[in-house]
C-alpha positions as CSV (number, residue, x, y, z in Angstrom):
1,X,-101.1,7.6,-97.6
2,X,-97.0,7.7,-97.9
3,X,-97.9,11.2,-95.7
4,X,-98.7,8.4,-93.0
5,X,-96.3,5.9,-93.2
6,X,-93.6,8.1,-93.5
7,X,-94.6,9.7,-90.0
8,X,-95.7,6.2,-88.9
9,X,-92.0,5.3,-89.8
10,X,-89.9,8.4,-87.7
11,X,-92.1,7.3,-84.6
12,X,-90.8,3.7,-84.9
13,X,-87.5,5.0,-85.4
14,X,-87.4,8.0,-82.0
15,X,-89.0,4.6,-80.2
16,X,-85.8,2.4,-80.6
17,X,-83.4,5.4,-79.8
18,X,-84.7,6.0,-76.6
19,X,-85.0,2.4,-75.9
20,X,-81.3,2.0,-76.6
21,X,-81.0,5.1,-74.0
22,X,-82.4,3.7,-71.6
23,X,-80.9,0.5,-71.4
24,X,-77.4,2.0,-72.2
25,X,-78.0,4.5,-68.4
26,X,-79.3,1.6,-66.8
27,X,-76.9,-1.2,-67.4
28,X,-73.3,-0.7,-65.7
29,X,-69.8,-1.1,-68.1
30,X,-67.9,-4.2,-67.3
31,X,-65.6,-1.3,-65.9
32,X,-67.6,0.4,-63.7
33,X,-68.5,-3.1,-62.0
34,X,-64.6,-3.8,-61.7
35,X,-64.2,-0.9,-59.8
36,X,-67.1,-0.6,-57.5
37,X,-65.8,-4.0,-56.7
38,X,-62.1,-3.1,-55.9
39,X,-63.5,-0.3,-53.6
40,X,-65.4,-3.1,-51.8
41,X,-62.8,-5.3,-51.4
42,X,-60.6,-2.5,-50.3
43,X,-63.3,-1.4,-47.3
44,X,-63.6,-5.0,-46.5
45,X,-60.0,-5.6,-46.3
46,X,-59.2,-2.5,-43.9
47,X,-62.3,-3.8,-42.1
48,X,-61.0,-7.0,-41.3
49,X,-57.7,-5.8,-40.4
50,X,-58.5,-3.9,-37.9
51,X,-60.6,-6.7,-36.5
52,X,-57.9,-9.2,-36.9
53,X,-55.6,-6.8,-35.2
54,X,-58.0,-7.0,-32.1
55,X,-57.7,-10.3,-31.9
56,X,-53.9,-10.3,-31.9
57,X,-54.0,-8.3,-29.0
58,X,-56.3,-10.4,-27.4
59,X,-54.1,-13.4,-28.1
60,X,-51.2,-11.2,-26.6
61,X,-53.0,-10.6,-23.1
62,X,-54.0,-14.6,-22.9
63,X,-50.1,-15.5,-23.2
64,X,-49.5,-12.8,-20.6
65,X,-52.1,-14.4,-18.4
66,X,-50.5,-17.4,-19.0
67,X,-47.1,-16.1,-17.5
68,X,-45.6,-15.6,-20.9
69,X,-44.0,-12.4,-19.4
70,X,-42.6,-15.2,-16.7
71,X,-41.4,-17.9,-19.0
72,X,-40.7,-15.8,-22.3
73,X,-40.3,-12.7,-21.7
74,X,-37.2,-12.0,-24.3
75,X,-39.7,-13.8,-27.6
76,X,-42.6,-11.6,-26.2
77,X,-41.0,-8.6,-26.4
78,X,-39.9,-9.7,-30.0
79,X,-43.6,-10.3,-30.5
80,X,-44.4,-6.9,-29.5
81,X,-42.3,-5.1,-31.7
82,X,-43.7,-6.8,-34.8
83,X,-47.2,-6.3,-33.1
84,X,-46.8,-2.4,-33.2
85,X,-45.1,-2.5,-36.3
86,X,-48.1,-3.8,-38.0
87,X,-50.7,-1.8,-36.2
88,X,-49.1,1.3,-37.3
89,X,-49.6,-0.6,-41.0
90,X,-53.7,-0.9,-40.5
91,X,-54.2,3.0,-41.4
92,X,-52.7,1.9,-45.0
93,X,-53.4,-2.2,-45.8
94,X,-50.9,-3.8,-47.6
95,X,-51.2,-6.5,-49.7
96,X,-50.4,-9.6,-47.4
97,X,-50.9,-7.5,-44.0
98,X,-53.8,-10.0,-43.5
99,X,-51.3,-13.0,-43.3
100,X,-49.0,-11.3,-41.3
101,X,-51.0,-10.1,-38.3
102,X,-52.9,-14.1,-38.3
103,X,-49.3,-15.4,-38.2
104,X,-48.5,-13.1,-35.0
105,X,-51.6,-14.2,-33.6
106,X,-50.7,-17.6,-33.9
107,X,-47.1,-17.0,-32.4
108,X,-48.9,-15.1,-29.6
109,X,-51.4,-18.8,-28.9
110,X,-48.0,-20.6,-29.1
111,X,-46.9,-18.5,-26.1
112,X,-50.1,-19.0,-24.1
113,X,-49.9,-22.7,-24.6
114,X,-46.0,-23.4,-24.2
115,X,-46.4,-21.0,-21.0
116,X,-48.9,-23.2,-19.5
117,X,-46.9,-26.5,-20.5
118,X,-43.4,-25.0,-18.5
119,X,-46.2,-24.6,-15.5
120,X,-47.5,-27.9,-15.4
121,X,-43.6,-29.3,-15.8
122,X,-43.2,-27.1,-12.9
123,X,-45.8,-28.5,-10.9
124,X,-44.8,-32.3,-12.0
125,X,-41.2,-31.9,-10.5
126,X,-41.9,-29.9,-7.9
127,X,-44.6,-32.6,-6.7
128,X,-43.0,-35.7,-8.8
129,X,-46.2,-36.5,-9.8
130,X,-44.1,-38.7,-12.7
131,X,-41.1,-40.7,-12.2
132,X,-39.2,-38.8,-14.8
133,X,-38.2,-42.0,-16.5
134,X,-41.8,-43.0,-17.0
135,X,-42.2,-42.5,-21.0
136,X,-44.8,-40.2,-20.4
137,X,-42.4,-37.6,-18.6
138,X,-40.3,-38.1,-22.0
139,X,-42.3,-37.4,-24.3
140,X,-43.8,-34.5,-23.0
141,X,-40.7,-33.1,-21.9
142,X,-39.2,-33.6,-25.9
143,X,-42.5,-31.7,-26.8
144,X,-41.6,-28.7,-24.8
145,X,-38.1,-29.1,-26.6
146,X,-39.0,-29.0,-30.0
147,X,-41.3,-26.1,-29.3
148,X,-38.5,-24.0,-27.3
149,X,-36.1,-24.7,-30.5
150,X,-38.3,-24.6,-33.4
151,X,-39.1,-20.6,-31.6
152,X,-35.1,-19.9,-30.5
153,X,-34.7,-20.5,-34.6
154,X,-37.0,-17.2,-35.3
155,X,-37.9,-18.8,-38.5
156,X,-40.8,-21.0,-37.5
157,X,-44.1,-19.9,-38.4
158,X,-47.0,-19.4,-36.4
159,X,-49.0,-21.9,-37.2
160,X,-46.6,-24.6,-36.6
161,X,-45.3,-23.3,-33.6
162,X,-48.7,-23.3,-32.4
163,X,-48.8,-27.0,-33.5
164,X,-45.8,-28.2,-31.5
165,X,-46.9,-25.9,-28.2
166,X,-50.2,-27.3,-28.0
167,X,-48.2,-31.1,-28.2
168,X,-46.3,-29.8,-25.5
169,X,-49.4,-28.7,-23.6
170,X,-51.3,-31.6,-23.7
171,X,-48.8,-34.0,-22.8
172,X,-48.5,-32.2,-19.4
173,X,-52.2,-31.1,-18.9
174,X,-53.0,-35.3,-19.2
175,X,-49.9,-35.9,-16.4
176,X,-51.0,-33.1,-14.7
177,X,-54.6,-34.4,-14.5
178,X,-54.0,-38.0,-14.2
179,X,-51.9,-38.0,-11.3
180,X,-54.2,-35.2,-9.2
181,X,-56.9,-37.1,-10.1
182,X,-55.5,-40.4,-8.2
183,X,-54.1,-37.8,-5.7
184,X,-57.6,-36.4,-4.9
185,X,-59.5,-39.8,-4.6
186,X,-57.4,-41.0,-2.3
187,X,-57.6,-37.6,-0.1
188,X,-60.9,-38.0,-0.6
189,X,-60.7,-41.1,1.6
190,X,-58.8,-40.3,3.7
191,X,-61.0,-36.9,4.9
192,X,-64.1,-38.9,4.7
193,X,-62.5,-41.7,7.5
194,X,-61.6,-38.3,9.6
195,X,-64.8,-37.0,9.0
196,X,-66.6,-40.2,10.3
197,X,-63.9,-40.1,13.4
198,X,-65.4,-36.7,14.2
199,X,-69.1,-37.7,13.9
200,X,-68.6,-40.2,16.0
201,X,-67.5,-37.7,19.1
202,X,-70.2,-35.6,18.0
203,X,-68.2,-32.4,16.6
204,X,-71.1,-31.5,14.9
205,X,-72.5,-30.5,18.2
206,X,-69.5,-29.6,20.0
207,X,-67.9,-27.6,17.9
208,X,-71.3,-26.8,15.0
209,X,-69.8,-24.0,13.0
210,X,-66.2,-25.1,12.4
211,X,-67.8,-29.0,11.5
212,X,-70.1,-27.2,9.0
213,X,-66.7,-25.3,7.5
214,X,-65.3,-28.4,7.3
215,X,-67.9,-30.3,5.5
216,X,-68.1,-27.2,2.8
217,X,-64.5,-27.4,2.0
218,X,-65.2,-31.3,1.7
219,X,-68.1,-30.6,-0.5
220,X,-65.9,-28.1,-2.5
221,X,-63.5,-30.9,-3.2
222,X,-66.7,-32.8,-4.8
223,X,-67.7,-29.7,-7.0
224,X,-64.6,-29.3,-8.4
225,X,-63.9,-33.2,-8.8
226,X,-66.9,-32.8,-10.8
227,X,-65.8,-29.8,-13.1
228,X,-62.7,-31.5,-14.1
229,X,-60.4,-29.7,-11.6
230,X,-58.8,-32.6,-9.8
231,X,-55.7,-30.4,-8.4
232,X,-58.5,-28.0,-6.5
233,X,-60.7,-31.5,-5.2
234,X,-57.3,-32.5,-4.0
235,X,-56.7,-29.0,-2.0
236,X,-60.1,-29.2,-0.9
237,X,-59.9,-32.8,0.7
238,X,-56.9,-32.1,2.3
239,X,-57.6,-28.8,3.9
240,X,-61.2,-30.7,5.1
241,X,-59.0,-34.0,6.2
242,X,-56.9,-31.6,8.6
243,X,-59.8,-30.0,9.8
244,X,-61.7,-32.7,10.6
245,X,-58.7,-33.9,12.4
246,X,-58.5,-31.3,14.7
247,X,-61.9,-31.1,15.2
248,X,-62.0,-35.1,16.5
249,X,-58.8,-34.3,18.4
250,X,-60.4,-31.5,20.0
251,X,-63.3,-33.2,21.3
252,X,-62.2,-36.4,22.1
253,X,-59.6,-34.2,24.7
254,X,-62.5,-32.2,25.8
255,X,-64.9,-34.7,26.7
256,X,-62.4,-37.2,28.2
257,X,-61.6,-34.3,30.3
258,X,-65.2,-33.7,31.3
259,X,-65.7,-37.6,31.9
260,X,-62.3,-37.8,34.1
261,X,-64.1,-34.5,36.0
262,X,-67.7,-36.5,36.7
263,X,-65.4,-39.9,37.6
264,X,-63.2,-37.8,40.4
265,X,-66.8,-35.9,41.6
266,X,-68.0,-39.3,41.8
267,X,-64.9,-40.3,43.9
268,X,-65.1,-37.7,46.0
269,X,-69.0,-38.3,46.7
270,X,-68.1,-42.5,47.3
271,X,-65.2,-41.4,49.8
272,X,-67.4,-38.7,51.6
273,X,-69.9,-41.4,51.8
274,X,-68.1,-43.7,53.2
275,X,-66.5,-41.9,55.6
276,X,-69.9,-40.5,56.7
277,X,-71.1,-44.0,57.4
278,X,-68.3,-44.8,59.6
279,X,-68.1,-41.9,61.1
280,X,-71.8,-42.5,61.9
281,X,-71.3,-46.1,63.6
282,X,-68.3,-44.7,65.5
283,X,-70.0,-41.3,66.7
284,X,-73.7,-41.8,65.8
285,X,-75.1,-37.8,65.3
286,X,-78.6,-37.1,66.4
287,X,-81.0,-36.5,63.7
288,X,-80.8,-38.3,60.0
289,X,-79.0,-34.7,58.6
290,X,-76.5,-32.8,58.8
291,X,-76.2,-29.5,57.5
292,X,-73.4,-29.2,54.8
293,X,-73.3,-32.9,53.5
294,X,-75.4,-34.0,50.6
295,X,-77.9,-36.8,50.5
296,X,-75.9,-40.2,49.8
297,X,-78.0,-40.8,46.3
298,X,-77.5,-36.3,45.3
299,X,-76.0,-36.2,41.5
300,X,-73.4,-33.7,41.9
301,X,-72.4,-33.2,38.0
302,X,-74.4,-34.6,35.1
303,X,-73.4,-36.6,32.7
304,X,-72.4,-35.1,29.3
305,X,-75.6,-35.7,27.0
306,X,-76.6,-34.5,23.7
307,X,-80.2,-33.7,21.8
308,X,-80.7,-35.5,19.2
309,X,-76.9,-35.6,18.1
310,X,-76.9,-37.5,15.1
311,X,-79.7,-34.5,13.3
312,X,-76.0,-32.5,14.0
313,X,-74.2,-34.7,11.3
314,X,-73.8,-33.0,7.4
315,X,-74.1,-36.0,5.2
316,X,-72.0,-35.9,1.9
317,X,-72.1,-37.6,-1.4
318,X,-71.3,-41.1,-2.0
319,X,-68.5,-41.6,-3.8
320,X,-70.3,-44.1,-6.6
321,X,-72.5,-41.2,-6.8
322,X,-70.1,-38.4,-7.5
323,X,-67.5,-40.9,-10.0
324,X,-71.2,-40.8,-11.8
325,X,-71.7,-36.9,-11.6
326,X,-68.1,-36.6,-13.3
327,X,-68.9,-39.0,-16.5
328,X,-67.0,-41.8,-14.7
């Protein structure tokens, strides 16, 4: 009997050990979990450098687009040579790399949008779209300011110099807008009275292909009116008010032409009439014709006449109609 329960004891006893095997292979050391974590962290950074790098470079080539190259061209290059500077860093991350390459990115945006602003100033003096008095002008010229200075100082983060560029660029995109906008409803007017003068000679039958061109370019204007592009609805109307123009000018010379040709063939058939008839009561002819001469009641010209003229007329939007289209 103590045979058995001494052997009954050693199998209890191999049963724990390998137990405490087991769990001691299966369960990770509070430093093995530290470092598989730390190699994580270190794929995930380089990872996300590189990816953060992209989109530095992508920031770079919107400012360019924007005219940066134009307007800035001395902080670009600056921006550049930090840009390859930290690319050359991605190989081997660095602790705050990260930081550095989303503050170039920023600086980068700050060019885009401070580029744009300087064009839209452009475009308000060169048009004087705004009394420069007005408090509007003001403010968003001292905008631009404090951008251009706070980057001149080459101590002002990104992030804040994207903050006072994209003050900058509103103020001038809402000018901008605001006065094409007035700009392009009245145009708008004014090519839809030309475009009723024309109608009303019928240049949509006279002259069909360079009416319909001008009645696209009208209905450009509208499309763009619609998708917020007020400077393009202003081209657009204009280019179709001068076309229009000619087109009535055209046609109203051509057919008074035409009309002053039937009235003198007219004339001419009244006077040879006339002289016929007297000629007749002072040296009667034999016979009721002559050879040569035309009866008294002969149409020598037509009239000019149209088919169906008005089926030749391109309607376009009403104007209630489109201020709806555009969330007016």
């Amino acid at each position: 009997m103590k045979k058995y329960l001494a052997f009954g004891c050693i199998l209890v006893a191999l049963f724990l050990t390998s137990c405490k095997s087991t769990d001691t292979e299966e369960a990770p050391t509070e430093t093995s979990v530290t470092e598989n974590a730390k190699v994580a962290d270190e794929a995930n950074e380089a990872e996300s450098i590189e990816v953060l790098v992209t989109k530095a470079e992508e920031a770079r080539a919107k400012a360019v687009e924007a005219g940066a190259q134009d307007v800035y061209p001395d902080d670009l290059a600056k921006l550049d040579v930090e840009l390859e500077a930290l690319k050359a860093k991605v190989s081997e991350p660095t602790d705050g790399l990260a930081g550095e390459v989303k503050d170039l990115t920023a600086k980068y945006q700050s060019l885009e949008k401070a580029s744009k602003a300087a064009m839209f100033q452009k475009r308000v003096d060169e048009l004087s779209l705004l009394d420069s008095d007005s408090a509007e002008y003001k403010a968003a010229a001292a905008a631009l300011k404090d951008y251009n200075d706070a980057l001149a100082s080459g101590t002002t983060d990104g992030k804040t110099l994207l903050a006072k560029a994209t003050v900058a660029y509103d103020a001038y995109y809402v000018i901008c807008y605001e006065s094409f906008k007035k700009l392009a409803d009245e145009e708008r007017k004014n090519a839809l009275a030309e475009k009723r003068q024309a109608d009303s000679v019928k240049a949509g039958v006279a002259k069909k292909e360079e009416y319909k061109a001008a009645t696209e370019t009208f209905q450009n204007g509208d499309n763009c009116y619609v998708t917020k592009d007020p400077e393009g609805a202003y081209t657009s109307y204009q280019k179709a008010k001068i076309a229009y123009t000619e087109l009535y000018t055209e046609v109203s010379e051509k057919r008074v032409a035409a009309q002053k040709a039937i009235e003198e063939a007219k004339k001419k058939v009244q006077e040879a009439s006339e002289f016929a008839v007297s000629t007749d009561e002072t040296n009667p002819l034999e016979g009721d014709k002559v050879e040569g001469i035309e009866e008294e009641d002969a149409v020598l010209l037509e009239e000019d006449t149209f088919a169906n003229p008005d089926e030749a007329v391109i309607e376009v939007e009403d104007e209630n109609a489109l201020k709806e289209k555009a969330g007016e």
